[in-house]
C-alpha positions in Angstrom: -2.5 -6.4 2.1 -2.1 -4.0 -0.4 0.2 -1.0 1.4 -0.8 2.7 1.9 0.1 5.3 0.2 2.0 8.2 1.4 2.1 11.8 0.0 2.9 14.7 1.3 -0.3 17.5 2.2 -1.3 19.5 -0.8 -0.7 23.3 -0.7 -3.9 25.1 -1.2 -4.2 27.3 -3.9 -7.6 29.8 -4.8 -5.4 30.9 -8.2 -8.0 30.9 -11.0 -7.4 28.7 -13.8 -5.8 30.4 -17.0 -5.4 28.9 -20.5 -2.3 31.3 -20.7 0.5 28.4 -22.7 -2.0 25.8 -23.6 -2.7 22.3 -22.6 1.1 22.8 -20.7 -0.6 25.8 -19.0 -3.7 24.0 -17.5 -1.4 20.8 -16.9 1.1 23.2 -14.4 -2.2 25.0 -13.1 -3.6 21.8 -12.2 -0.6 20.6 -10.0 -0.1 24.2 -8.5 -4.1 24.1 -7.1 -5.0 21.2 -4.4 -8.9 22.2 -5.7 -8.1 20.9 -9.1 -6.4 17.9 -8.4 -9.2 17.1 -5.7 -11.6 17.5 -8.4 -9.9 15.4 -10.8 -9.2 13.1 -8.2 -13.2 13.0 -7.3 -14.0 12.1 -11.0 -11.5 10.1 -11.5 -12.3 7.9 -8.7 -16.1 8.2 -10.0 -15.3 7.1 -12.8 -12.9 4.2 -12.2 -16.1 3.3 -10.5 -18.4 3.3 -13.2 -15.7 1.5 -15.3 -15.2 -1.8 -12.6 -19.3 -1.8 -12.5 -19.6 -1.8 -16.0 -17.0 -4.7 -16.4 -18.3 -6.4 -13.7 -22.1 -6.6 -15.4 -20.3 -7.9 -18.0 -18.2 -9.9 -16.8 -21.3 -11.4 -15.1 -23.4 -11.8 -18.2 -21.0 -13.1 -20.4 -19.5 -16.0 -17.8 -22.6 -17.2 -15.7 -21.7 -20.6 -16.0 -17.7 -19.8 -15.0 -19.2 -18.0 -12.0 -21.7 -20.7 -10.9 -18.7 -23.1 -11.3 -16.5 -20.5 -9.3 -19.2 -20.8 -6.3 -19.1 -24.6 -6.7 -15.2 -24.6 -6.2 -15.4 -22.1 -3.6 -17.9 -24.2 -1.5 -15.6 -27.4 -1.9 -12.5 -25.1 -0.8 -10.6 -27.2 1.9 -11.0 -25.3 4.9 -7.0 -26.4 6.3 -5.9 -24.0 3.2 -8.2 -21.1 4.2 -7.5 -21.2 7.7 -3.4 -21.5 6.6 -3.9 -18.7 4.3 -5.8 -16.5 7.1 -2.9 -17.5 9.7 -0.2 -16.1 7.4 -2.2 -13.1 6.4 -2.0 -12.3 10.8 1.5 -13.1 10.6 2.0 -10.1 7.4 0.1 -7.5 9.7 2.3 -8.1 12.6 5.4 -7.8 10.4 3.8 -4.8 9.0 3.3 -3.6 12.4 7.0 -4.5 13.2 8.4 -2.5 10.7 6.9 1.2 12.5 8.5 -0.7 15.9 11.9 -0.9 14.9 11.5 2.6 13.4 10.1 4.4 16.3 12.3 2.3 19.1 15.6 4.1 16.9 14.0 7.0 17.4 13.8 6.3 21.3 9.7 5.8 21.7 8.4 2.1 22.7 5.1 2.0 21.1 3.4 -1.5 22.3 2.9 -3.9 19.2 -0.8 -3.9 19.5 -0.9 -0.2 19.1 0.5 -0.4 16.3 -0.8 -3.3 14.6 -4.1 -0.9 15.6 -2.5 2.1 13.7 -1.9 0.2 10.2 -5.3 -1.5 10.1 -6.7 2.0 10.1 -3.9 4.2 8.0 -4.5 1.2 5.5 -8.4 0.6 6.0 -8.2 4.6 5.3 -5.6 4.7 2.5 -7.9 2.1 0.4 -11.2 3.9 1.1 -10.2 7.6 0.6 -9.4 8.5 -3.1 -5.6 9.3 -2.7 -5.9 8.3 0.3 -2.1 9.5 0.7 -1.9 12.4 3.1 -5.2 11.1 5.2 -3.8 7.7 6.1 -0.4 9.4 7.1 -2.0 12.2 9.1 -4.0 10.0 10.7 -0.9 7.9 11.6 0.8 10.9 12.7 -1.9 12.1 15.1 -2.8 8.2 16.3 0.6 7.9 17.5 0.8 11.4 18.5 -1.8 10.9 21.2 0.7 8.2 22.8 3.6 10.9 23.1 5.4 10.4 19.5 5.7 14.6 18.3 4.8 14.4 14.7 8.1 14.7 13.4 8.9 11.3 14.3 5.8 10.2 13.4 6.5 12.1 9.7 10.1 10.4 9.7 8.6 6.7 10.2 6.0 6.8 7.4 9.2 8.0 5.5 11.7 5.2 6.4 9.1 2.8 6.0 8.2 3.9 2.5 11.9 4.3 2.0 12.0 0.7 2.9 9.6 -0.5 0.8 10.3 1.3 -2.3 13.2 -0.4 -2.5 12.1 -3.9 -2.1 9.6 -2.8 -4.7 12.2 -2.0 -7.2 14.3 -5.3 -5.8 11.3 -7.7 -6.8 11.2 -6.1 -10.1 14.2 -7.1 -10.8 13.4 -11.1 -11.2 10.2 -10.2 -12.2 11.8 -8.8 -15.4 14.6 -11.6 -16.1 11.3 -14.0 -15.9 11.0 -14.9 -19.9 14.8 -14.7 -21.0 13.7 -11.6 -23.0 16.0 -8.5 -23.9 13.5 -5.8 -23.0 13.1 -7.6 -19.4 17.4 -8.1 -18.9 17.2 -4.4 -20.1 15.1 -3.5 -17.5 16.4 -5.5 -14.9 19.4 -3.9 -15.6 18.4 -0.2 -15.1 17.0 -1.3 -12.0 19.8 -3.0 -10.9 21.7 0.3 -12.1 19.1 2.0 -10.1 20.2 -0.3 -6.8 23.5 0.4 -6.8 23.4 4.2 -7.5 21.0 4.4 -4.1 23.9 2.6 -2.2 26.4 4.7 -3.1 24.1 7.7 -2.1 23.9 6.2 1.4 27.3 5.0 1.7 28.2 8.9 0.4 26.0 10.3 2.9 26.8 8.9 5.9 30.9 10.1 4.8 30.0 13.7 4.2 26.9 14.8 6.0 24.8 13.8 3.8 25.5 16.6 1.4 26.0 14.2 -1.4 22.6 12.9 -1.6 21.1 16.2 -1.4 23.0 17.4 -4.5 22.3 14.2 -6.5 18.6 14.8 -5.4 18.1 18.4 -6.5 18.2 17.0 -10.2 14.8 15.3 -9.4 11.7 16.6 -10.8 9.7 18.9 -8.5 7.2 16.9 -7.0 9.8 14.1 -5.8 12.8 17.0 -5.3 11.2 18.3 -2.3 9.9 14.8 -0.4 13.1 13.1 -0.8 15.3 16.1 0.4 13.2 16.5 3.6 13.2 13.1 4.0 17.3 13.2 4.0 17.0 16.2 6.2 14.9 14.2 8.8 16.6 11.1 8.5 20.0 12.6 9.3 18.8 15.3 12.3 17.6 12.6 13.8 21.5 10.8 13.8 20.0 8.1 11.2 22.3 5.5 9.6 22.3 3.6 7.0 22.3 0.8 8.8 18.7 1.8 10.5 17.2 1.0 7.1 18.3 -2.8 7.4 15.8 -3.8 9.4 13.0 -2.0 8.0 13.8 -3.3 4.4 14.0 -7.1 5.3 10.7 -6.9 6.6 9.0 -5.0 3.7 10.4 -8.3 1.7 9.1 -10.8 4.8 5.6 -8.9 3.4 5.8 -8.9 0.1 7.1 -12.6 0.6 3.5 -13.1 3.0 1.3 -11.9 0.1 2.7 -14.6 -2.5 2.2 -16.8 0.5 -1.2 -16.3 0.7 -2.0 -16.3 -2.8 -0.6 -19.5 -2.7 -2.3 -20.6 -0.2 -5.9 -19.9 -1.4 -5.0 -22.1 -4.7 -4.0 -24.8 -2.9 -7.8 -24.7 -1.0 -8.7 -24.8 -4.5 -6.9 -28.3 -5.5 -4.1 -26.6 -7.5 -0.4 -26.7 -6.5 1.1 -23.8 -8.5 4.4 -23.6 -9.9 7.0 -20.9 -8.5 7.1 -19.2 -11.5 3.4 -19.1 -11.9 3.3 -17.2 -8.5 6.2 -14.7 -9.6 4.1 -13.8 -12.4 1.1 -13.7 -11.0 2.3 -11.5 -8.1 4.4 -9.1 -10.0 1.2 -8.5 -12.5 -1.5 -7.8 -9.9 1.7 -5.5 -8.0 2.3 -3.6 -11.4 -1.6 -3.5 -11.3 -1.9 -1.9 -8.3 0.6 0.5 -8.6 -0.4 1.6 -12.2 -4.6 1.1 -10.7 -3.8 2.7 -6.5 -7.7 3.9 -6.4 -9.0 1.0 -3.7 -6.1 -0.8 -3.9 -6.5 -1.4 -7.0 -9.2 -2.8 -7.5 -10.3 -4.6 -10.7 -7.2 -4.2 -12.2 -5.7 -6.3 -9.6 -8.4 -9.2 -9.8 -8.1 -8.8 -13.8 -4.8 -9.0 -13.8 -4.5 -11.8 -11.4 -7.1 -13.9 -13.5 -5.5 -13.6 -16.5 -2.3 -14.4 -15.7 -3.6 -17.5 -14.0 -5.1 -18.5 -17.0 -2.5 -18.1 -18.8 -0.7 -20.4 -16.5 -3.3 -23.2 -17.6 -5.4 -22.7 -14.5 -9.5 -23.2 -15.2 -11.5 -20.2 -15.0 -13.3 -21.2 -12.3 -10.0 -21.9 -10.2 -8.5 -18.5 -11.4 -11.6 -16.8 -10.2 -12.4 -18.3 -7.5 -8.6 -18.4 -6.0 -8.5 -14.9 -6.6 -11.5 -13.5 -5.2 -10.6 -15.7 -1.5 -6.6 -14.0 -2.0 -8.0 -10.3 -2.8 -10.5 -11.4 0.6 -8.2 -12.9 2.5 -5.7 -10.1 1.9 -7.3 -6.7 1.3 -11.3 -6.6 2.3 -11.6 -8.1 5.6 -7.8 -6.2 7.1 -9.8 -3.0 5.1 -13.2 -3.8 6.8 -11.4 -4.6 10.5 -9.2 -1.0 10.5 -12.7 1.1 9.4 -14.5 -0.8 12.5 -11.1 0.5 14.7 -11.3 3.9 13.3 -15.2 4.3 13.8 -14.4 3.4 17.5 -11.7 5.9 17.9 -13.6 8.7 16.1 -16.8 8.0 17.3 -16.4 9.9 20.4 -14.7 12.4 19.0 -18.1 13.9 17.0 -20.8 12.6 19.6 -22.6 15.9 21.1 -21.7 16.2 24.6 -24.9 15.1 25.7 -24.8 11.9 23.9 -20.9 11.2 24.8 -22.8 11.7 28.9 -25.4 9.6 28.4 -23.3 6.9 26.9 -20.9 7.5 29.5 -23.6 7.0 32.1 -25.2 3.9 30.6 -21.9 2.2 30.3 -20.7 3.1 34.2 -21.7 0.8 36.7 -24.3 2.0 39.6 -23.1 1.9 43.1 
């Protein structure tokens, strides 16, 4: 499933905008004033719209006989496949739901698992339907477990050392994404991110020797928007008497998911009839993951499913297969985990704006008579 986002709130600004240096001028007016970005965010999402329904006419007009053939393979899927790949998409939410466990028993607060399998169903259900989704899915997080007796700050520091965690497998499965093709751009890339890896160790190892101080002087050479985050996020993460050692966990299983999403990609080609190479998975994933990072508007999608088809093709797969496999993965592994967290967060925040006559009467209805 793809993972939510997390930002931190926007400052509200009412400064007018002024063309006082330029195209540079309305750029740095635009990031100081949460209006403009919302606005930009609004039409941007529109029109990311607009631009997936005008691919998808065409795509639908130009290959009718690839999509009745995709239906055909669909309705022949073997059902053992589905089912596998539905059983290992369970298995990624509760690792998901781990990770905010091991986080929040550090921090001294036993949260039980269903809880929070409950919480990441909506922060992500909320994260894919809310254009920069961001701030809402963490908030929401933040006051979901706040109600069961985590104070915010916790809650604030567990969205960060889980994204903490996952950034960094992120930039670790980049690096055989990369070496995949034996060409010098990728070893160069690999390289800087492996360069990358090993300056964030030595950050930690630094930190934990002196305070921390280290880190927070290597981090005030970060532009603006990412100075600030990272620098309360090392302020947090040492108040709080956080090691190193306390990211361990957290980071094996971000790679336990990432592993689960290949898995179920897998898995839906195989319902297909097609037993796919390693490498064509690698590809595959790291494409639609580059997709979705590049594309983070509904988890990305139509870039994702684009991406994913493509390089499937290119792996010699049929059309029909490539479509077809991809539509049950994106399913399997984004729409129905997306549709199940809005149904939980319509039932919490249902009550919360019923009238108080209504919230009675339901009350009433649903209490037993004596």
């Amino acid at each position: 499933m793809t993972e939510p986002e997390d930002d931190l709130p926007l400052q509200i600004s009412s400064t007018p905008m002024k063309p006082a240096s330029g195209l540079r001028g309305y750029y740095e007016q635009i990031k100081s004033s949460a209006e403009m970005r919302g606005k930009l965010n609004r039409y941007g999402t529109i029109l990311w719209l607009v631009i997936i329904a005008i691919a998808a006419i065409w795509v639908i007009f130009q290959g009718r006989q690839e999509l009745i053939n995709t239906f055909h393979e669909l309705r022949n899927a073997d059902p053992f496949w589905i089912a596998a790949a539905i059983l290992i998409q369970v298995v990624l939410l509760i690792i998901s739901s781990l990770t905010y466990f091991v986080v929040l028993r550090r921090l001294g607060h036993r949260l039980p698992l269903h809880n929070l399998l409950d919480a990441h169903l909506q922060r992500s259900a909320i994260s894919v339907v809310t254009p920069a989704g961001g701030p809402a899915s963490v908030f929401m997080f933040v006051r979901y477990v706040a109600h069961r007796g985590v104070p915010a700050e916790d809650g604030l520091l567990t969205i960060g050392v889980r994204s903490a965690a996952s950034t960094v497998t992120f930039i670790a499965a980049l690096i055989p994404a990369a070496l995949i093709g034996d060409s010098l751009p990728g070893a160069v890339i690999a390289a800087a991110l492996f360069a990358l890896m090993v300056f964030f160790g030595i950050a930690l190892v630094k930190g934990e020797r002196d305070e921390w101080q280290t880190p927070l002087a290597w981090s005030s050479r970060l532009p603006s928007w990412a100075r600030a985050r990272v620098q309360q996020f090392i302020v947090n993460f040492r108040d709080h008497g956080l090691r190193p050692a306390d990211l361990l966990a957290p980071m094996i299983l971000a790679l336990l998911v990432r592993i689960a999403v290949v898995a179920v990609l897998w898995a839906s080609l195989r319902a297909l009839g097609v037993d796919p190479s390693m490498q064509t998975m690698l590809n595959t994933y790291f494409a639609t993951l580059l997709a979705s990072t590049v594309i983070p508007v509904f988890g990305g999608a139509g870039a994702v499913e684009a991406v994913s088809i493509v390089t499937l093709r290119q792996a010699g797969i049929s059309a029909d297969i490539a479509i077809g496999a991809t539509l049950l993965w994106r399913l399997i592994d984004l729409w129905i985990p997306v549709g199940i967290g809005l149904l939980l967060h319509a039932r919490s925040e249902l009550p919360a704006i019923l009238p108080d006559s209504e919230q009675k009467a339901a009350t009433t209805r649903q209490s037993p008579r004596r």
